[in-house]
Steps between C-alpha positions, in 0.01 A plus 500: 500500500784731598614768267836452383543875535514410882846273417668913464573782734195711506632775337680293256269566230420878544876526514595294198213738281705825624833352404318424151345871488860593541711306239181530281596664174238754420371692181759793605815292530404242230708627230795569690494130710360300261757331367731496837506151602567458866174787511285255298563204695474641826153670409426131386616336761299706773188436278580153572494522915235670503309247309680246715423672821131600335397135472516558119535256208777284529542522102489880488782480795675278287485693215605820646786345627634334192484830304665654751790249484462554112574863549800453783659228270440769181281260299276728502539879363222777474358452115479902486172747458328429185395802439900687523 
């Protein structure tokens, strides 16, 4: 059986989990980006490929991909630090 990872470019994937490094929001920016929305989608949206391109769950791709609409459409707003 033929890997579906062979249906991409080859460096699809390796590329796809840079672009996600990139637009990932880390423990340094997290206050200051957390509640931008075009930030949170893309972050969630590059999750997405590379589960895609990863040959990951289609449920977790799904998933990824409707909270990222959530945030892009603003249904969905950052609930704040408990502990500020």
């Amino acid at each position: 059986m033929v890997s579906k990872r062979a249906e991409w470019p080859d460096q699809a994937l390796v590329n796809s989990q840079s672009l996600h490094g990139l637009l990932r929001i880390d423990e340094r920016s997290w206050h200051r980006l957390k509640g931008n929305r075009n930030r949170r989608a893309a972050e969630l949206l590059s999750a997405a490929l590379v589960q895609l391109l990863g040959d990951g769950d289609v449920s977790d791709v799904e998933a990824l991909t409707q909270q990222a609409l959530g945030w892009i459409k603003g249904e969905l707003k950052d609930p704040g630090c408990p502990h500020h």
